[in-house]
C-alpha positions as CSV (number, residue, x, y, z in Angstrom):
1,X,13.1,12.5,-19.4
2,X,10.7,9.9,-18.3
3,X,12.4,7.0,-16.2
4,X,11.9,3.5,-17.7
5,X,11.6,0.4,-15.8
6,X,13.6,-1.7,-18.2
7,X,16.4,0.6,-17.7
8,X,16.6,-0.3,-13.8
9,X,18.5,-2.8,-12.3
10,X,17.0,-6.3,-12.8
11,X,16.6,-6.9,-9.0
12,X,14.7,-3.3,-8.9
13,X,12.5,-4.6,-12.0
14,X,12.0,-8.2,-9.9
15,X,11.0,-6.1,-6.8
16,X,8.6,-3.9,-8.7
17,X,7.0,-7.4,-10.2
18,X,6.4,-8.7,-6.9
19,X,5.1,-5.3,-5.3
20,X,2.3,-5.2,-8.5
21,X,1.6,-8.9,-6.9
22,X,1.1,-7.8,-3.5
23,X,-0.5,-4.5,-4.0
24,X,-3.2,-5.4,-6.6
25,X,-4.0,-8.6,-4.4
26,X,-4.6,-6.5,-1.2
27,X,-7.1,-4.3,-3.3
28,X,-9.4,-7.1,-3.3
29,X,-9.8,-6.8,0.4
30,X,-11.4,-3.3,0.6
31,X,-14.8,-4.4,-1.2
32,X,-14.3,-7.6,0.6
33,X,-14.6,-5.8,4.0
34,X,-16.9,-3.1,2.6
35,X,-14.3,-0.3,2.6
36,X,-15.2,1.1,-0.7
37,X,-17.7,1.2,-3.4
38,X,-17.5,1.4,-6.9
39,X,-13.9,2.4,-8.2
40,X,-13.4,4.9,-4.8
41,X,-10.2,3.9,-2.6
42,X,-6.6,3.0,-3.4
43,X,-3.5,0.9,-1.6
44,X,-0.2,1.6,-1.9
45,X,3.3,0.1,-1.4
46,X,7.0,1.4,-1.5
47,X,9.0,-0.8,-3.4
48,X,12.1,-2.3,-1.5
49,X,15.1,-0.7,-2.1
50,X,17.6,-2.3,-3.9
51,X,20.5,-0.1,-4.6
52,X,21.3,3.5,-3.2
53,X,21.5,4.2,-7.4
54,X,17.7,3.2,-7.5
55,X,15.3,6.2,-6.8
56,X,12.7,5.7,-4.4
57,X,9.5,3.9,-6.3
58,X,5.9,3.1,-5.2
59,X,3.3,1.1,-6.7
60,X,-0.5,2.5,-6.7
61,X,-4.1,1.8,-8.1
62,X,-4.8,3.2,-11.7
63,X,-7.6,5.8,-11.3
64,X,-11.6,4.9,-12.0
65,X,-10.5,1.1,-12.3
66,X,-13.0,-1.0,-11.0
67,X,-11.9,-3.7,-8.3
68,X,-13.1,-6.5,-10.7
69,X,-10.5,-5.4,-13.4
70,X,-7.3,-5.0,-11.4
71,X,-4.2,-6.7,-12.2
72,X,-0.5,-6.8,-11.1
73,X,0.3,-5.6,-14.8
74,X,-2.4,-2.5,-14.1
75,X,-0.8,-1.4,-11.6
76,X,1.1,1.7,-11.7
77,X,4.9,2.6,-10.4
78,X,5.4,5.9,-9.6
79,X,8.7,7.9,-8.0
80,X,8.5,9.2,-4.9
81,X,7.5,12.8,-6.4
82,X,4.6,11.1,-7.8
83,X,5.4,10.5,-11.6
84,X,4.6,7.8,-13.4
85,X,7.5,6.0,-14.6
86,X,7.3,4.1,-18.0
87,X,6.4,0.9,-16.7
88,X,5.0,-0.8,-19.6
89,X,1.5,0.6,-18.8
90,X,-0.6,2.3,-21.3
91,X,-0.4,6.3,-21.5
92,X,-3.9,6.6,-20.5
93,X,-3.8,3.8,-17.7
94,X,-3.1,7.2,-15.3
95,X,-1.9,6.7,-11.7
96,X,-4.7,7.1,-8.6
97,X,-5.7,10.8,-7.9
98,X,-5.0,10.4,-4.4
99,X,-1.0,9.5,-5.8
100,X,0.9,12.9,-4.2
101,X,-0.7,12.2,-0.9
102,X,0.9,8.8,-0.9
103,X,4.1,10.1,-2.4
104,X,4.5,12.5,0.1
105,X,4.1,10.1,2.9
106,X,6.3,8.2,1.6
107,X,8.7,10.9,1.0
108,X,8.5,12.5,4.9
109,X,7.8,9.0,7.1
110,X,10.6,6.5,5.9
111,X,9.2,3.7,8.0
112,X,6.1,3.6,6.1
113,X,6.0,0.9,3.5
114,X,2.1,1.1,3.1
115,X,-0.6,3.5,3.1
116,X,-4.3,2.7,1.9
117,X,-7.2,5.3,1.3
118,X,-10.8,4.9,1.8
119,X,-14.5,6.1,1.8
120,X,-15.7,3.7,4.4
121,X,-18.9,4.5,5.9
122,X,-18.8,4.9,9.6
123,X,-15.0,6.2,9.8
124,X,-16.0,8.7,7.1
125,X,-19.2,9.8,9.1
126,X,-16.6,11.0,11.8
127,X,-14.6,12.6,9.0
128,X,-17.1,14.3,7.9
129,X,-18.0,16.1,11.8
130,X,-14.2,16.7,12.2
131,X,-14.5,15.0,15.3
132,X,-11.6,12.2,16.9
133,X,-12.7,8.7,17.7
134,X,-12.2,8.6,21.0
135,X,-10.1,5.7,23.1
136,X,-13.3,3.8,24.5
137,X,-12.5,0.1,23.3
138,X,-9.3,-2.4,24.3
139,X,-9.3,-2.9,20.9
140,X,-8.9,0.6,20.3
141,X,-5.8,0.9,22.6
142,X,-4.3,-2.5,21.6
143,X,-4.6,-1.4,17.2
144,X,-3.7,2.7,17.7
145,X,-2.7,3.2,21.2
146,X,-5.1,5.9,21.8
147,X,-8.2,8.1,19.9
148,X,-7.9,8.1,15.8
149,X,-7.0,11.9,15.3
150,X,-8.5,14.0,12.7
151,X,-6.7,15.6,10.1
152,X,-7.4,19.3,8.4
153,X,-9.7,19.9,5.5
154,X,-7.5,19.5,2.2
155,X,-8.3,19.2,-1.4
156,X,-7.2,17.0,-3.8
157,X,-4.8,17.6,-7.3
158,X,-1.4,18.6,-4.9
159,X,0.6,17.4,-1.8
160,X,-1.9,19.0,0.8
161,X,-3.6,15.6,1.7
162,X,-0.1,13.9,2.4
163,X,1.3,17.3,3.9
164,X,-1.9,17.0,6.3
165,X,-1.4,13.2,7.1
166,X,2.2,13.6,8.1
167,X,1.6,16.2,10.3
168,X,-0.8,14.6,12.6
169,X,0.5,11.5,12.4
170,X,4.2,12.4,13.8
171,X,4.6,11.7,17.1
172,X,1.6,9.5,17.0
173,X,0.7,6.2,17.8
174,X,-2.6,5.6,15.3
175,X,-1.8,4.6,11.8
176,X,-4.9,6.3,10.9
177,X,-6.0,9.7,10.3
178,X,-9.5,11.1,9.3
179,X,-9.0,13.7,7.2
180,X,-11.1,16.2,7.6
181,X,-15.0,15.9,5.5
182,X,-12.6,13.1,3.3
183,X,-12.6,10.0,4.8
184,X,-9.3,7.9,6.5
185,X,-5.8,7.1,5.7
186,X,-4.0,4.6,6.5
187,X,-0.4,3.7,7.1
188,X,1.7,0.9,8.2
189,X,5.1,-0.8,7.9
190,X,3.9,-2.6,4.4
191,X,1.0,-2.3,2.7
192,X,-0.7,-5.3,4.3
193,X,-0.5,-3.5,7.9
194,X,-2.0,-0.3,6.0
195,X,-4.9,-2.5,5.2
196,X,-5.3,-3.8,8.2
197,X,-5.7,-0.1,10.2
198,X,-8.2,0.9,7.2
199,X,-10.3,-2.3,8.4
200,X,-9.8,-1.8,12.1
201,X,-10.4,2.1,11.9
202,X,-14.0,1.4,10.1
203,X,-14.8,-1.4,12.8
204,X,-14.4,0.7,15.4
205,X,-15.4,4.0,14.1
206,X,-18.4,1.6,13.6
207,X,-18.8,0.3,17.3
208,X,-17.9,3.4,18.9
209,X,-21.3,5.3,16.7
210,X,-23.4,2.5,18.2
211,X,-22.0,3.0,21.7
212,X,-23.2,6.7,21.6
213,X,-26.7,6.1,20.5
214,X,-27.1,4.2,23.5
215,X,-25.0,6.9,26.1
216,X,-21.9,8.1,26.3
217,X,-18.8,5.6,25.9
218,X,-16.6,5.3,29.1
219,X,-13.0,6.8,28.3
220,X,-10.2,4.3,28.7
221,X,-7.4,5.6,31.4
222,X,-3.9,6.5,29.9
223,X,-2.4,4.6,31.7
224,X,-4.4,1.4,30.7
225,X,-4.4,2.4,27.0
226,X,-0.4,1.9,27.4
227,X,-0.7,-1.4,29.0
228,X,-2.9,-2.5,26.1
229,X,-0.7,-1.1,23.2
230,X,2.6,-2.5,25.0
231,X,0.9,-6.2,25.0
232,X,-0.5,-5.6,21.8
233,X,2.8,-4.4,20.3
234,X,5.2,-6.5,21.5
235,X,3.7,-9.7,22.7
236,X,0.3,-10.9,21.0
237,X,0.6,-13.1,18.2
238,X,2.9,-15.8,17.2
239,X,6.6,-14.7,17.3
């Protein structure tokens, strides 16, 4: 039987409304920072919990949408094993492909409350070679407090992408992954951090490419990359 979103609790279906808000609002800024082109790439959110009653739901892209068309009442909420609930979406608006990776993150890394998928070039280039970005840049060590790790070569239709996130990112400081000859994946503690990584992961997949055409980049000491991601962490920024 298909879960209904009327049939939730109306602080569940008032949480839902505001993550369709947030998530189709952030979708605007992957074409905005050239992170995707036509209808490729998708961000996700977990929706707050609300009651221990309340499954665990997400909200996600609809699949081949264009960016131009998206709105807060196109978005679809799925559970957390990657169903469509009926949210007062048409049958044939269909939830992202990418929707079980997401799921399954969500599922295994309970302090995720984003992730966001994309094509973008340079990021994707490294993807494609199966090869780390390595920790060359302060920026690098202040945003994933050391190299962006590559993920294995998985397909797309089950859990294997989400299966492959989780397992290189436990234990791990980036909240990005290139999956292998894919592209990245992002996570973060709401979707707006998620979208963040996916902008910082192109820029410096990016500046890192240019750096090698030019020699070798000069590695950043552990010990440094620490300092950096400490600062970063815990004391840049208004508080």
């Amino acid at each position: 039987m298909t879960l209904a979103l009327t049939a939730l609790p109306h602080d569940t279906q008032e949480a839902v409304a505001a993550t369709r808000e947030q998530v189709a609002a952030l979708h605007a800024e992957l074409p905005r920072n050239g992170l995707v082109v036509w209808t490729a790439g998708n961000v996700s959110a977990r929706v707050p919990a609300t009651s221990p009653e309340v499954p665990g739901l997400m909200v996600i892209k609809p699949s081949g949408v264009s960016y131009d068309e998206l709105t807060p009442e196109s978005m679809v909420v799925c559970t957390l094993d990657g169903e469509k609930i009926d949210d007062g979406t048409p049958d044939t608006l269909t939830p992202s492909s990418d929707t079980a990776a997401h799921a399954y993150v969500y599922s295994h890394l309970p302090e995720v409350g984003g992730v966001v998928h994309t094509h973008s070039t340079y990021a994707t280039a490294w993807a494609a070679r199966g090869e780390e970005i390595p920790c060359v840049l302060t920026m690098m060590g202040d945003e994933f407090g050391g190299p962006v790790p590559v993920g294995p070569f998985a397909v797309i239709g089950d859990d294997s992408i989400g299966r492959g996130i989780v397992e290189t990112l436990e234990g791990h400081r980036s909240p990005a992954v290139l999956m292998q000859n894919h592209g990245p994946f992002t996570i973060g503690k709401d979707a707006r951090a998620a979208v963040k990584a996916a902008v910082m992961v192109e820029e410096v997949a990016r500046t890192v490419h240019i750096s090698r055409q030019l020699g070798e980049p000069l590695p950043i000491e552990p010990r440094m990359i620490d300092s950096l991601y400490d600062r970063y962490q815990n004391v840049y920024g208004q508080r």
